[in-house]
N, C-alpha and C positions, 0 to 999 in steps of 0.2 A: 332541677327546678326547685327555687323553695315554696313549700306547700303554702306556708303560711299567706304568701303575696297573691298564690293563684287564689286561694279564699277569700282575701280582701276583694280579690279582681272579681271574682260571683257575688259576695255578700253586697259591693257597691255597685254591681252592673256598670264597672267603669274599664275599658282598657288600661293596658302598661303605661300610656302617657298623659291620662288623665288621672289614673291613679298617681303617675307618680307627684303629677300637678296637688292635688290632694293632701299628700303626704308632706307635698314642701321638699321634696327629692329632683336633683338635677335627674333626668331621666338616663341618663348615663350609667347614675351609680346605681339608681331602681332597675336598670335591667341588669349591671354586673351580681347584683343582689339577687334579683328573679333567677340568672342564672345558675348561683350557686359558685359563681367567679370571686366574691367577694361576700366577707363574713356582716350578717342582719346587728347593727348597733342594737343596743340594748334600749336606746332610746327610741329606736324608728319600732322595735318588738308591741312596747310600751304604748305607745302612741297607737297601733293598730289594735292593739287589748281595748284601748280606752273608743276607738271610732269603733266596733263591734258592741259596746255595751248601751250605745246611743239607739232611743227610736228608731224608727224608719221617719218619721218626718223629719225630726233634728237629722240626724243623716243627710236627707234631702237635702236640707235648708245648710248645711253648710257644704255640700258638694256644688248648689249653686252659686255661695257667696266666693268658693276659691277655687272651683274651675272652668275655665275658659270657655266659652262656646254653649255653656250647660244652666245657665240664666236665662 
């Protein structure tokens, strides 16, 4: 499992396919990734650096502008 995604998955309070909605990842490659099937881009690393330095409101406010159900 990579640790990194299960910590986005608690820091965001969001499952595997909301997360992966979030991230802009076919959930396909988010789970090959979660599982450790498939090596973390250095951009998708990046990108979760950068959604962990955010508020908890800005956070919010963009987990409801880009994922499904969560508006």
């Amino acid at each position: 499992m990579n640790q990194l995604l299960l910590d986005f998955e608690h820091h965001t309070q969001l499952g595997p396919t909301f997360a992966s909605e979030l991230l802009g990842l076919a959930y396909s490659t988010y789970a090959q990734v979660r599982s450790g099937a498939r090596p973390m881009q250095t951009y998708t690393r990046r990108h979760l650096q950068a959604l962990h330095m955010l508020s908890r409101p800005d956070l919010e406010k963009l987990i409801k502008e880009h994922v499904r159900g969560r508006n």
